[in-house]
C-alpha positions as CSV (number, residue, x, y, z in Angstrom):
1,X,0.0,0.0,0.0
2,X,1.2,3.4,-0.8
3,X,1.5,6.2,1.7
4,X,-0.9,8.5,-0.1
5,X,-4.1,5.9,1.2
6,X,-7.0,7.2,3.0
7,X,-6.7,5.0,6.3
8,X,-9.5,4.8,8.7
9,X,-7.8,3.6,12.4
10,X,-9.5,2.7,15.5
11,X,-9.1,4.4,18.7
12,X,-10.0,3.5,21.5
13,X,-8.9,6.2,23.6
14,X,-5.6,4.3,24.8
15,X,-1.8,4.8,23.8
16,X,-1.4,2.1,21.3
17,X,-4.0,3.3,19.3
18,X,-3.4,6.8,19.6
19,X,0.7,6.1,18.6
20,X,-0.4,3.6,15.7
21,X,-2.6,6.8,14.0
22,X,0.7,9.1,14.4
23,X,2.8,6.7,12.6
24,X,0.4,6.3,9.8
25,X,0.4,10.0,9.6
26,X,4.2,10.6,9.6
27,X,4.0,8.0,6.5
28,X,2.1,9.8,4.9
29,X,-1.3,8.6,5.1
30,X,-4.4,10.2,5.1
31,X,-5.8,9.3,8.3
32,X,-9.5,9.2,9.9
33,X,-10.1,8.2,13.2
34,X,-12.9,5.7,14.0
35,X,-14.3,5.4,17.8
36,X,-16.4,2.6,17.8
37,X,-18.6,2.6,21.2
38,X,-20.1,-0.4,22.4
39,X,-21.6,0.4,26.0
40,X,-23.9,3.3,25.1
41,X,-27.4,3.5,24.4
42,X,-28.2,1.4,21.3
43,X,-29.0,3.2,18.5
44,X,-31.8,1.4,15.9
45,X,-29.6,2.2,13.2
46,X,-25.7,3.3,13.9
47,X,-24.4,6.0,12.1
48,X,-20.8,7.8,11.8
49,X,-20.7,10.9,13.7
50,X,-18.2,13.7,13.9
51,X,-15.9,13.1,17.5
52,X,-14.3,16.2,19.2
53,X,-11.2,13.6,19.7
54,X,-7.4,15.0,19.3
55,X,-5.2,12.1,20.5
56,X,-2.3,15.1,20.4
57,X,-2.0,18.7,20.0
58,X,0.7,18.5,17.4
59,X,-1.0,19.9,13.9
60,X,0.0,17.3,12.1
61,X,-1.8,15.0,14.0
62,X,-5.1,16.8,14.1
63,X,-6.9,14.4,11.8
64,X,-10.8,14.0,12.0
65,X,-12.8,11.8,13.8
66,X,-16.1,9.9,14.1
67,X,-18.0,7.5,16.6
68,X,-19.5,4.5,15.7
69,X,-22.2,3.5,17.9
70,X,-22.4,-0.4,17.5
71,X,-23.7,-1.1,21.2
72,X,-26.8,-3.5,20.2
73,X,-24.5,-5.7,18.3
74,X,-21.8,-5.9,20.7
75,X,-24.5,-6.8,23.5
76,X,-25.5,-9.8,21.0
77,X,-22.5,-11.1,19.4
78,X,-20.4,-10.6,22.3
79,X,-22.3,-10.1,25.8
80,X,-25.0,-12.4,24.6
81,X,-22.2,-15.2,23.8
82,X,-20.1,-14.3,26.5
83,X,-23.3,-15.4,29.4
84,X,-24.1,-18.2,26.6
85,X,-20.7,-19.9,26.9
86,X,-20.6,-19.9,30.4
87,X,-24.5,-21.5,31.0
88,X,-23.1,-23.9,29.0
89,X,-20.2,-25.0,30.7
90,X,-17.5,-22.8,28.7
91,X,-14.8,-20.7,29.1
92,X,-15.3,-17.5,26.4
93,X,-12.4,-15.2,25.5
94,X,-14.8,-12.0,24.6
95,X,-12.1,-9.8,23.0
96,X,-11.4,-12.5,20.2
97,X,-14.6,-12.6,19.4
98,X,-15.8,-8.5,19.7
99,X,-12.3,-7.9,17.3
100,X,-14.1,-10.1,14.4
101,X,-17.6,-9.3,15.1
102,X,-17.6,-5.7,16.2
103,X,-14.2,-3.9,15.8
104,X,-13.4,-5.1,12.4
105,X,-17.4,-4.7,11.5
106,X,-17.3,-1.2,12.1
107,X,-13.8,-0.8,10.6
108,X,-15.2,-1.8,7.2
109,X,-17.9,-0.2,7.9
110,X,-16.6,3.2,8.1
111,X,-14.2,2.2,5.4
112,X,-17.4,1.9,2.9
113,X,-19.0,5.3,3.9
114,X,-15.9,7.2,4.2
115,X,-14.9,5.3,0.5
116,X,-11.3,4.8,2.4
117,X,-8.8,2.6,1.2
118,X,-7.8,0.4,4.4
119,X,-8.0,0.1,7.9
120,X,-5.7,-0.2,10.9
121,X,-5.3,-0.9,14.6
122,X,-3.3,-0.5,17.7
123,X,-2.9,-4.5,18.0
124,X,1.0,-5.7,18.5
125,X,0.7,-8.6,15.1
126,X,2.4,-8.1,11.8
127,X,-0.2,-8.6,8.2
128,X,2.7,-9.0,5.6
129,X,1.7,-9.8,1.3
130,X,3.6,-12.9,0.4
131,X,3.1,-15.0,-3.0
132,X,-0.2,-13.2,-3.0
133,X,-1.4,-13.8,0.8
134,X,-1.5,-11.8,3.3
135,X,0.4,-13.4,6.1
136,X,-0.8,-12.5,9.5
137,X,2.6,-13.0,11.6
138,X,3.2,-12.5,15.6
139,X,4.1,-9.2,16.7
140,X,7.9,-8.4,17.6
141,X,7.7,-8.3,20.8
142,X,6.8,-11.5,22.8
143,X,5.3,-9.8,26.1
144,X,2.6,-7.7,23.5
145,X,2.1,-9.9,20.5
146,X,-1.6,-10.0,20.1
147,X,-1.7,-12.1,17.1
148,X,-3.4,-14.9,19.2
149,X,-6.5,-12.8,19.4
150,X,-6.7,-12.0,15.9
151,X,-6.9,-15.6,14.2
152,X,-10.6,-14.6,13.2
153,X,-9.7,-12.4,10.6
154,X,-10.4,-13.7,6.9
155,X,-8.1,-13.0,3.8
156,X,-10.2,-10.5,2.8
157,X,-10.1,-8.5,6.3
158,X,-6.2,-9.3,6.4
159,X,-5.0,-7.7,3.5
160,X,-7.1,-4.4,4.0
161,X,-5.7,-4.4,7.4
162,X,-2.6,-2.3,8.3
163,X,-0.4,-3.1,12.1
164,X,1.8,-0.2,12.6
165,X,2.8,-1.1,16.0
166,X,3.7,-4.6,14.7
167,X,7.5,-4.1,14.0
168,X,7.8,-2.5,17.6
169,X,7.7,-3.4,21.6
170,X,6.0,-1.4,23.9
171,X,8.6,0.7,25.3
172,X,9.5,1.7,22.1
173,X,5.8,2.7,21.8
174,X,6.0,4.8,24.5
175,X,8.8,6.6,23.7
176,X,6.9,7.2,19.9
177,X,4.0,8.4,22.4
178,X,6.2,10.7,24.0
179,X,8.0,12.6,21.2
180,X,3.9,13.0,19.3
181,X,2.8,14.5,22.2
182,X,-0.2,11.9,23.3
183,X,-2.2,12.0,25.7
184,X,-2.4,9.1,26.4
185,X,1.2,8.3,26.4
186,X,1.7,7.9,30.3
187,X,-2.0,6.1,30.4
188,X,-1.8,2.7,31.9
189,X,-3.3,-0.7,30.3
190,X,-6.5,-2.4,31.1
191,X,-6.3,-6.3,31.0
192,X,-9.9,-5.9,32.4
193,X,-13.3,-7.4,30.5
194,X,-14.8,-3.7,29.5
195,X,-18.3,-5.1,30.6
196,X,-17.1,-7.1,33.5
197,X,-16.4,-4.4,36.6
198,X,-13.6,-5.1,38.8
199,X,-12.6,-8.3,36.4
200,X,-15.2,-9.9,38.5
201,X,-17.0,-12.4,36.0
202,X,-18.8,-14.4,38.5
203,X,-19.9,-11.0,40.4
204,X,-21.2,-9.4,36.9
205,X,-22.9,-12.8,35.4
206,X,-24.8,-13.3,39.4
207,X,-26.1,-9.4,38.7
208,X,-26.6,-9.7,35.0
209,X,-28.5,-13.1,34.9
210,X,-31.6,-13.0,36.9
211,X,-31.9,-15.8,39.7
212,X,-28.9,-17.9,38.4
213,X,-26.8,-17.5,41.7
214,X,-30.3,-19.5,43.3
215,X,-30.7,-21.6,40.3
216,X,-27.5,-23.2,40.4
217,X,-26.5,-23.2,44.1
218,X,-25.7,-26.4,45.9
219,X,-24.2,-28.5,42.9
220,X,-21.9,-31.5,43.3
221,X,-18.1,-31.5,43.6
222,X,-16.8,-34.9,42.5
223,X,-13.4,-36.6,42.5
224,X,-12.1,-38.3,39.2
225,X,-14.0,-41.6,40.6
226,X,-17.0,-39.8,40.9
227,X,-17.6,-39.7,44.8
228,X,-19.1,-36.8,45.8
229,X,-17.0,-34.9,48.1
230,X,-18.8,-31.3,48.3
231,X,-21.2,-29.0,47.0
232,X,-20.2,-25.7,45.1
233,X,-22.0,-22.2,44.5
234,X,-23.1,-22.9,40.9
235,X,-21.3,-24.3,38.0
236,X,-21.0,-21.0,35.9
237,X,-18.9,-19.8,38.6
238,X,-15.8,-22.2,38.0
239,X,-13.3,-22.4,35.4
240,X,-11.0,-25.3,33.9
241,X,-8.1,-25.5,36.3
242,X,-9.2,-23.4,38.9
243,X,-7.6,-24.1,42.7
244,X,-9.4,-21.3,44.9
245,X,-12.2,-20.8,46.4
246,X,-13.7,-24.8,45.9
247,X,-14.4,-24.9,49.7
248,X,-13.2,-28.5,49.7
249,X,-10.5,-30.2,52.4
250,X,-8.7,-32.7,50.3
251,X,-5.7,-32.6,51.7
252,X,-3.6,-32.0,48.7
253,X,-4.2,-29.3,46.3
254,X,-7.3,-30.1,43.7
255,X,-8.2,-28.4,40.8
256,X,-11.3,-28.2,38.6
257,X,-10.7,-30.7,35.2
258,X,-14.5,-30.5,34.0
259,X,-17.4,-28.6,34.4
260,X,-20.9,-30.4,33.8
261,X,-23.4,-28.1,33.0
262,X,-26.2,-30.4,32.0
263,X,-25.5,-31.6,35.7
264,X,-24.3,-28.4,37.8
265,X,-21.6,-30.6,38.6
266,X,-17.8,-29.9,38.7
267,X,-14.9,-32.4,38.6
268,X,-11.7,-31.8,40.3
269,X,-8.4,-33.8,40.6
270,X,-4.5,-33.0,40.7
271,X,-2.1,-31.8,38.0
272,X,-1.9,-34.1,36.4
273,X,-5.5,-34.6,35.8
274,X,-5.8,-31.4,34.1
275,X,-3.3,-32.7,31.2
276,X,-4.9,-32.6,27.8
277,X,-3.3,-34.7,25.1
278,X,-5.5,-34.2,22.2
279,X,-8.6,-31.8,21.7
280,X,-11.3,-31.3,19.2
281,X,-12.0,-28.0,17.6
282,X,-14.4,-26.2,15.4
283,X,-15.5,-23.5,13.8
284,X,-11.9,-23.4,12.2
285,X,-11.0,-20.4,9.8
286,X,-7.4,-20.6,8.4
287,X,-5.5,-17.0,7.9
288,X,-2.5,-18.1,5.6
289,X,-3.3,-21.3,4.0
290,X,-5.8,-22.6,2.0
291,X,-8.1,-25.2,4.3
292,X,-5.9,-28.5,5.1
293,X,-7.7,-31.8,3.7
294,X,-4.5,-34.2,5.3
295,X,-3.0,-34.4,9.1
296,X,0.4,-31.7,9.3
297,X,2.4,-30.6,12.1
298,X,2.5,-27.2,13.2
299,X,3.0,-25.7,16.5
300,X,-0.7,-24.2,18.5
301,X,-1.5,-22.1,21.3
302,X,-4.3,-22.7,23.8
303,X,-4.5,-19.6,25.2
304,X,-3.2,-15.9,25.2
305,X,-0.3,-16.1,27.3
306,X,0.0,-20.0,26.6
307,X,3.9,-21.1,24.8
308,X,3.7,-22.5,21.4
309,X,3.3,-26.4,21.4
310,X,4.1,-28.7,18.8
311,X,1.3,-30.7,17.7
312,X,-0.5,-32.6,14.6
313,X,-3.5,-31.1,13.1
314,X,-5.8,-34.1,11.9
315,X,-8.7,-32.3,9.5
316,X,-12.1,-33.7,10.3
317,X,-15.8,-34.3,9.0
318,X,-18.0,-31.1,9.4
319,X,-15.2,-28.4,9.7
320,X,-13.5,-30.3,12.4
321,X,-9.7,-30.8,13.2
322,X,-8.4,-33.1,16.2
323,X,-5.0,-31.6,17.9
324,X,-2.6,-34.1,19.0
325,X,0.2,-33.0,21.2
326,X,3.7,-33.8,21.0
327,X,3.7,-33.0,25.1
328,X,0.5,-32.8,27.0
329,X,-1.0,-29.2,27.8
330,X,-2.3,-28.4,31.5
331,X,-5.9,-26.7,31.9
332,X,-7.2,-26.6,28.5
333,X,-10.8,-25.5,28.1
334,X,-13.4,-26.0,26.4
335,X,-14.6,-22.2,24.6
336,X,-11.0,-20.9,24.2
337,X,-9.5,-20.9,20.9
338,X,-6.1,-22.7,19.6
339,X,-4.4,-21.2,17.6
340,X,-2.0,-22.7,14.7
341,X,1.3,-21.1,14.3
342,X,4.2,-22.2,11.5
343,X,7.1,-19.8,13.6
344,X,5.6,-16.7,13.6
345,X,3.2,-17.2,11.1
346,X,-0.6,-17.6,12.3
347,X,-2.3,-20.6,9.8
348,X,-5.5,-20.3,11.5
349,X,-7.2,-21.7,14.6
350,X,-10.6,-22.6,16.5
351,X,-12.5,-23.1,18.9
352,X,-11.9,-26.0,21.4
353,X,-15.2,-28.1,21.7
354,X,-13.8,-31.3,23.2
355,X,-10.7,-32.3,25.3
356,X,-9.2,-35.3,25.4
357,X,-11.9,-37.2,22.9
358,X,-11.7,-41.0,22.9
359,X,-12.6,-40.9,19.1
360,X,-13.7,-38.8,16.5
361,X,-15.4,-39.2,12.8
C-alpha cells in the first residue's frame, strides 16, 4: 500500500491506538479516526458521527474523527455469547470474538461510507503480502504480540488491514508516544473485560442473569471416581483449572478438570489430571493457507499467554480438526480458541469443543 491511502484507524482512547494513528500520519497517510462505542445507548440504526477527539496537539496529528455506535451488536455477538458460553459449561475469550464481530465490522464499515482505502489498529501482530497472501505474523515483541486474538480475521479482512505497531515493543511505543505529544502516552493498560467491573465475572454474570446465583446453588463436587466430596456455588462460577475458592479439604491441592453443566456438577483432581493430550476443535478459519484436507504438524497455542506447542493437526468431517500434542497441555478448556502457528506465522485456529476425545469421525 502506498503512503498516499486514505486509512480509517481505531481508537479507543488508549496509547497504542493513539501512537499507531501518528505513525500512519508521519507516512504519509491520510488518516481518519474511528471510535467505535459499544456500551452506550443502542442506536436502531448506527451511524458515523463527527468526534471532538485529538489524541495530540501537534498539527499534524489533528486528523478528523467519528464515533460508531455499534452497542446492540456488541451486547449480541459478544455479551449475549459471553453469558451463553458460560450457562453452558465454557470458558469465552470475549475480545477474540468482539475484534471479528464488532471492531473489524465497524472498521469496514466506516471504510465503505468514508470510500477509504484500508483500515488499521493499535494491536502488536504483523499482516505481511507474500506470494499473494497476506500473512498475519506474531508481533515483535513477545510480552505484547496479540496475534493470538486475531486468528478470526479472513483473507479479505487481512490484506485491508494495516499493524503499525507490529514491528515495535512497547517501550518503544512509548517513547513514539512521548516525542507525538499523546495523551495518552503515560495512560496505563487495562487487561480488564470492558463489561465485566472489577474483572469480576462471576460478580457481573450473578447481577446480570436473573436468579442464576439461586438456580445453580448447591451442585456437586466430585473426584475423578466420581464420589461426591462437596457442593459448590453454581457451575458458571468455575473455570477449567481453577484451585481457589472450591471450599473443599482434600488434603492436597485439587483443581477443577471438568465442568458439567447439563448436571451443575464440577470435577476436580491433581495436576496431572488437568493434562490434555489431544482436543477437538471447530469452527476453524485458516489466515494463511488454503483449508488443510490431510493431518500436518504445526506448533498451537491454547490460550493468550500460553507457549507454542508442537502438535499434529488431523482435518475432520464437518469443519472439524483433532489436535494431537507432542507434550500434554495443562488446563485446557473448552470455549477458548487454539491457535495454529508455522514460527511466527498464524495458519489459523478454532475453537476448542472437546478435550481429550476417545474418538472422532
Amino acid at each position: 500500500m502506498n503512503s498516499q491511502q486514505h486509512v480509517i484507524i481505531g481508537l479507543s482512547g488508549g496509547v497504542d491506538s493513539a501512537t499507531a494513528a501518528c505513525l500512519l500520519a508521519r507516512q504519509g497517510f491520510r488518516v481518519t479516526g474511528l471510535n467505535v462505542r459499544v456500551l452506550d445507548t443502542p442506536e436502531e440504526s448506527p451511524v458515523l458521527k463527527p468526534a471532538a477527539m485529538r489524541i495530540s496537539d501537534m498539527p499534524e496529528f489533528d486528523f478528523p474523527v467519528f464515533t460508531l455506535n455499534l452497542s446492540a451488536k456488541f451486547a449480541h455477538d459478544v455479551i449475549g455469547y459471553f453469558h451463553d458460553d458460560y450457562l453452558a459449561g465454557r470458558t469465552p475469550n470475549p475480545c477474540m470474538v468482539c475484534n471479528k464481530t464488532v471492531k473489524w465490522f465497524g472498521l469496514f464499515e466506516a471504510m465503505r461510507l468514508l470510500g477509504a482505502d484500508c483500515v488499521a489498529t493499535g494491536h502488536y501482530a504483523r499482516a505481511e503480502r507474500h506470494d499473494g497472501v497476506t500473512l498475519l505474523r506474531k508481533g515483535v515483541d513477545p510480552e505484547k504480540d496479540q496475534s493470538y486474538f486475531l486468528w478470526m480475521l479472513s483473507q479479505a479482512e487481512l490484506a485491508k488491514t494495516l499493524f503499525p505497531l507490529g514491528g515495535y515493543t512497547k517501550p518503544e511505543v512509548r517513547e513514539l508516544a512521548r516525542s507525538f505529544g499523546v495523551h495518552a502516552a503515560e495512560k496505563k493498560e487495562s487487561q480488564e473485560i470492558c463489561f465485566v467491573p472489577h474483572d469480576d465475572y462471576c460478580a457481573y454474570l450473578a447481577n446480570a442473569i436473573p436468579g442464576l446465583e439461586q438456580r445453580v446453588a448447591g451442585g456437586e463436587i466430585v473426584d475423578q471416581a466420581g464420589r461426591v466430596i462437596g457442593h459448590h456455588r453454581g457451575y458458571p462460577f468455575y473455570t477449567i483449572g481453577q484451585r481457589r475458592g472450591l471450599g473443599i479439604a482434600t488434603g492436597e491441592p485439587v483443581y477443577v478438570t471438568e465442568i458439567d453443566a447439563a448436571h451443575n456438577r464440577i470435577r476436580v483432581g491433581g495436576k496431572a489430571d488437568l493434562e490434555c493430550r489431544s482436543l477437538i476443535t471447530s469452527s476453524l478459519n485458516w489466515n494463511s493457507i488454503a483449508a488443510p484436507d490431510a493431518p500436518f504438524e504445526a506448533e498451537a497455542r491454547i490460550r493468550y499467554r500460553d507457549r507454542q506447542s508442537a502438535c499434529t493437526v488431523e482435518p475432520l468431517e464437518g469443519g472439524r480438526a483433532r489436535v494431537t500434542f507432542r507434550e500434554p497441555k495443562q488446563g485446557v478448556a473448552c470455549g477458548q480458541a487454539v491457535v495454529f502457528y508455522d514460527g511466527d506465522v498464524v495458519l489459523g485456529g478454532g475453537i476448542i469443543v472437546e478435550v481429550n476425545p476417545e474418538s472422532a469421525s
